[in-house]
C-alpha positions in Angstrom: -13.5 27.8 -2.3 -11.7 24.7 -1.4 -9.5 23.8 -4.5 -10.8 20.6 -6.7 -8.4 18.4 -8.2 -9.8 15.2 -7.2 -10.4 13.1 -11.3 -13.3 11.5 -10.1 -15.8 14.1 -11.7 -14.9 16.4 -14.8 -15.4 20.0 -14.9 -17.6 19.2 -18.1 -19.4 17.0 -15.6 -20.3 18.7 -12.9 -17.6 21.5 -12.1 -18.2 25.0 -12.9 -16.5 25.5 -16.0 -12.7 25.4 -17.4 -11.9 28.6 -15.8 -12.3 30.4 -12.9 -14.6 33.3 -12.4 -13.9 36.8 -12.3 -13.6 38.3 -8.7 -15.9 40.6 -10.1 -18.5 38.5 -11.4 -18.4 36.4 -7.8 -19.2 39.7 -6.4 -22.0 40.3 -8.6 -23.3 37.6 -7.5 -22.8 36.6 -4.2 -26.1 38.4 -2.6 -28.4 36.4 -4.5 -30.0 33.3 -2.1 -29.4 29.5 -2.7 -32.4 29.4 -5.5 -31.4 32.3 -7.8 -27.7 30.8 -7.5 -28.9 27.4 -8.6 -31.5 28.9 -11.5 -27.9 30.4 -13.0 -26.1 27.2 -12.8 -29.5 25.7 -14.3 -29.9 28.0 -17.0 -27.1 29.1 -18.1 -24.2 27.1 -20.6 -21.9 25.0 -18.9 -18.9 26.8 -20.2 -20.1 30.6 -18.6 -18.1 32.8 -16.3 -21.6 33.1 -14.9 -22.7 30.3 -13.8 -18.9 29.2 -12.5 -19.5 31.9 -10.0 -22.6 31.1 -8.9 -21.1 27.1 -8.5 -18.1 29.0 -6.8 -20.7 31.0 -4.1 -22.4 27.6 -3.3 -20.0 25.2 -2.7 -18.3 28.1 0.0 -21.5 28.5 1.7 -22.2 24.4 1.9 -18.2 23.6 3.2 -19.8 22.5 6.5 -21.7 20.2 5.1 -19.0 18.6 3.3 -17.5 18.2 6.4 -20.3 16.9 8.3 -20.1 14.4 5.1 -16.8 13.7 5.9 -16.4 13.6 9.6 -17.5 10.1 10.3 -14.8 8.4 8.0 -12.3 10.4 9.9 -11.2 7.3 11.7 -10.2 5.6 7.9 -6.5 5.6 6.7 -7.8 8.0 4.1 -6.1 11.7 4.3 -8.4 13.9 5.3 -7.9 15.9 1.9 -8.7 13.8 0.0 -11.7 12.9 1.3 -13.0 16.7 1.2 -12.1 16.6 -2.3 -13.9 13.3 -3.0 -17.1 15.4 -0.9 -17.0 18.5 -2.9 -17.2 16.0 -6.2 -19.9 15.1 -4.8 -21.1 18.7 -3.8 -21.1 19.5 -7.4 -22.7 17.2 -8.9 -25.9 18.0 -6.8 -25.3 21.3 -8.1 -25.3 20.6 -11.5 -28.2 18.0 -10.6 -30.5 20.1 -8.3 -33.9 20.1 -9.4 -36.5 22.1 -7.8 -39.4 20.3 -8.2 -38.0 17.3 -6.2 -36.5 19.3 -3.3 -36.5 22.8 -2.5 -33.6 22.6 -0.7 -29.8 22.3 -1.6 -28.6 20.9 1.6 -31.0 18.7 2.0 -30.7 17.4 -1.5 -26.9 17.6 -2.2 -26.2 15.5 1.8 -27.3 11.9 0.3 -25.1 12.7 -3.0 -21.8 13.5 -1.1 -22.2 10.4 0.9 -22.9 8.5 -2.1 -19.7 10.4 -3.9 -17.9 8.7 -0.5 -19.0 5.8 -0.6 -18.3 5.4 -4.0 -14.7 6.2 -3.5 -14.0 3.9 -0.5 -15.9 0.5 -2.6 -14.4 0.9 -5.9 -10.4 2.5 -4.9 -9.4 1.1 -2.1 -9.9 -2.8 -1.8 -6.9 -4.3 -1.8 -8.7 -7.7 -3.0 -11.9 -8.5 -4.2 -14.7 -8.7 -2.5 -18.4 -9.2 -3.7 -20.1 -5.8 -3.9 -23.0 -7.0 -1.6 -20.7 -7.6 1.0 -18.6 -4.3 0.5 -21.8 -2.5 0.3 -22.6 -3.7 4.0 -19.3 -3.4 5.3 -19.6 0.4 4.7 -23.3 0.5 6.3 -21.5 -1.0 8.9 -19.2 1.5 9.6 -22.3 4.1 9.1 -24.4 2.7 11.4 -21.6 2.8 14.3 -21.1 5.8 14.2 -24.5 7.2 13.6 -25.7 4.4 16.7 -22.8 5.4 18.5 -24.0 9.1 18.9 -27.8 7.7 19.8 -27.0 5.6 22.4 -23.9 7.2 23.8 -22.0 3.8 23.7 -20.4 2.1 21.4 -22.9 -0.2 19.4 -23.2 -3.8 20.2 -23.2 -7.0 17.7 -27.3 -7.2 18.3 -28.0 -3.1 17.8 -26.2 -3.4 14.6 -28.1 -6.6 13.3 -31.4 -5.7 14.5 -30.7 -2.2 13.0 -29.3 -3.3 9.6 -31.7 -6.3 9.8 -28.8 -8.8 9.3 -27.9 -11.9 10.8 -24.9 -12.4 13.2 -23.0 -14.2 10.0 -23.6 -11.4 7.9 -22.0 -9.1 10.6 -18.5 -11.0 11.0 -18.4 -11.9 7.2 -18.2 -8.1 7.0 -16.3 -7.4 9.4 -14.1 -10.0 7.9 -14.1 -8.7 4.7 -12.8 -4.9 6.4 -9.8 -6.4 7.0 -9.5 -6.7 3.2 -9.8 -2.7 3.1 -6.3 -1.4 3.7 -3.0 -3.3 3.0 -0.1 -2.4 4.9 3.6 -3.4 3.9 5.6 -5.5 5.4 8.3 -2.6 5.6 6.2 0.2 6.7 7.8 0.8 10.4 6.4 0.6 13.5 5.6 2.9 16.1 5.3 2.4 19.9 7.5 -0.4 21.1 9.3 -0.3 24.4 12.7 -0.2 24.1 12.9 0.2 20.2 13.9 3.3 18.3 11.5 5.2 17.1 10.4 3.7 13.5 13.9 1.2 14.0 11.8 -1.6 13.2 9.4 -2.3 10.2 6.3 -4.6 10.4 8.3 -7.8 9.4 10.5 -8.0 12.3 7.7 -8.7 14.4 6.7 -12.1 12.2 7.8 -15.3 13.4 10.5 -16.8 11.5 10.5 -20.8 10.1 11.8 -23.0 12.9 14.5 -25.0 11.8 13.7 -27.4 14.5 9.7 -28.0 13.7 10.7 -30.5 11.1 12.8 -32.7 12.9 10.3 -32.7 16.2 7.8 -33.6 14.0 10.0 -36.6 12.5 10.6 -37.4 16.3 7.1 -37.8 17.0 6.7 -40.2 14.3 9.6 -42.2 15.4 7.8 -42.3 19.0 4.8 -44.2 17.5 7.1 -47.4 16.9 9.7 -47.0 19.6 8.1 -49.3 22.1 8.3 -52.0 19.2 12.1 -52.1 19.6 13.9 -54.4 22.0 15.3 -53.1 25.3 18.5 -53.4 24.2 18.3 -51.6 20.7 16.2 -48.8 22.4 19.2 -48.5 25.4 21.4 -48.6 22.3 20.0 -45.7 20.5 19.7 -43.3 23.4 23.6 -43.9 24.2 24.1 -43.1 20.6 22.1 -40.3 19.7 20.7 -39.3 23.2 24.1 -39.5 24.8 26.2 -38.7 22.0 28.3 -41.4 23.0 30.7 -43.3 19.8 29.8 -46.6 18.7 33.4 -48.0 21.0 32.2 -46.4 24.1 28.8 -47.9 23.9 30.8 -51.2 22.8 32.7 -50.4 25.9 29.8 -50.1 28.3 27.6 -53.1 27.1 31.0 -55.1 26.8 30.3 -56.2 22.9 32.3 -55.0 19.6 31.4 -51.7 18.0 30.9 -53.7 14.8 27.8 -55.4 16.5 27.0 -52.2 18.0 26.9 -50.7 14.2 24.7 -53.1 13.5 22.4 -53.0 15.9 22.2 -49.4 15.2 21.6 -50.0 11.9 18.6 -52.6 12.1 17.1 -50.5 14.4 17.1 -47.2 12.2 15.8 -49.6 9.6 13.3 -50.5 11.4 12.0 -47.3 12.2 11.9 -45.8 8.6 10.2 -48.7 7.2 7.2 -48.2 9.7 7.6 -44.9 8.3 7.3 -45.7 5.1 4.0 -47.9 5.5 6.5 -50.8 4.2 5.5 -53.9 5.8 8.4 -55.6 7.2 8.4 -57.4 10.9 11.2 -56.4 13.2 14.2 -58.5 12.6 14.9 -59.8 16.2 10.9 -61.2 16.0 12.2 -63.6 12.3 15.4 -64.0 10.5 17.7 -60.9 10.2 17.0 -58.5 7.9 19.5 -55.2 6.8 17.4 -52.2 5.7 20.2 -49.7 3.7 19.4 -46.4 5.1 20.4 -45.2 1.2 17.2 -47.4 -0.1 14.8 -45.3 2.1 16.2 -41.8 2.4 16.4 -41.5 -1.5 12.0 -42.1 -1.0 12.4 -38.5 0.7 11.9 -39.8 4.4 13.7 -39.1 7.0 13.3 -40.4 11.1 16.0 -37.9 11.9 18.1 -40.6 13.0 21.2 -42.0 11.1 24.6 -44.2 12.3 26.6 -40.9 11.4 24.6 -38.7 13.5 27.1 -37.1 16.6 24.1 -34.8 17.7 22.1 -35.2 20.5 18.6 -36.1 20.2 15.6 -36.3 22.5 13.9 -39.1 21.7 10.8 -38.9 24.2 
């Protein structure tokens, strides 16, 4: 008999009894059918050598049933071990349970109670997070239903067998399968298996996430400068594209539009300010369209706010 260690049912429960039965007694015993075994277990006190042996000689003659039980789950992260021990839980119980005036037979009686005893174990111990029973309840008719449909029709089932089967609606069918993925957690560090030119298990599940772009802020930041870039003059915009474009210094630029770098500073300057006060919904008109205005940078960047452009920037920025 397969050993049972599994917590889910007692031995006060449903197992034979807190010891094991003589060889001896087993022998006595095991020429008596299916129905004299289960009168013992019946009849006699939980705690007798007796009727462990006759539990003992009917869980070894049902094993294939517990693996018929078992055998569509196979494709589950779940050892297969532990889910024979989980069956023969179940397998005892109906033991304990059988009663002859509802059924006559054990097999046919104790099948629905070690899928139940299954079932049982993959809803309550292994969600990860929770999910409403209705909806963990379908997800494992789901499963069910493949497989049994699978074997009808010699095909895998498709989206309308299973709904006209089950009698669900398309919703209810993806909210399940949605709710699967809830099932099994994996860790980030568990390694992976498979990839071309990788060692074997080298690499763990996190190396294959995308990292934070340090970049994604600053494009973003760009593409709110674009919004008011056609609002500057020609010769700010030519200006800023020399600067920060160009990486060109303030005398060069001075140089090539034959003006001081102090009025090329401060042309800079308006210009930036400009800029980050559109960004910063403030409503102020553009300095060459009234009198001059000087926006500090400090005023504006201290609001959290930044156009990614600044008179001490030396990188070089795209500005399209």
């Amino acid at each position: 008999m397969a050993a049972l260690s599994s917590p889910t049912a007692s031995a006060t429960e449903s197992g034979p009894g807190p010891f094991a039965p003589s060889a001896w007694m087993v022998a006595n015993l095991a020429g008596m059918d299916d129905t004299t075994l289960l009168d013992i277990v019946r009849l006699s006190p939980r705690a007798s050598e007796r009727r462990a042996a006759a539990c003992e000689l009917l869980i070894g003659r049902h094993q294939g049933l517990v693996r018929s039980c078992v055998r569509r789950y196979m494709n589950s992260t779940e050892p297969r071990e532990d889910l024979m021990q989980v069956g023969y839980v179940g397998l005892l119980k109906a033991i304990s349970n059988f009663d002859p005036a509802f059924c006559r037979s054990l097999a046919i009686y104790a099948r629905p109670c070690i899928s139940g005893e299954l079932k049982r174990h993959f809803r309550d111990k292994h969600w990860q997070v929770h999910v409403k029973r209705p909806v963990q309840e379908l997800v494992l008719e789901v499963r069910e239903t493949t497989w049994r449909l699978a074997q009808e029709l010699g095909r895998m089932p498709t989206d309308s067998d299973l709904t006209r089967h089950l009698g669900i609606s398309g919703d209810d069918l993806r909210h399940a399968r949605r709710a699967e993925v809830a099932f099994q957690s994996h860790s980030l560090d568990s390694p992976l298996f498979g990839q071309q030119g990788v060692p074997w298990g080298a690499s763990t599940m996190a190396d294959s996430l995308g990292a934070e772009d340090p970049r994604l802020e600053h494009m973003l930041s760009m593409r709110a400068v674009a919004e008011h870039w056609g609002e500057l003059p020609p010769r700010e915009q030519e200006i800023l594209l020399m600067r920060f474009r160009g990486g060109m210094t303030q005398a060069q630029i001075g140089q090539r539009l034959s003006i001081s770098q102090m009025q090329v500073s401060r042309l800079i300057t308006r210009a930036i300010g400009y800029l980050r006060s559109h960004l910063l919904d403030l409503e102020v008109t553009h300095p060459g369209a009234g009198s001059p205005v000087t926006l500090p940078a400090q005023a504006h960047a201290s609001r959290g706010v930044s156009t990614g452009l600044s008179p001490s920037n030396d990188n070089g920025v795209d500005l399209h």
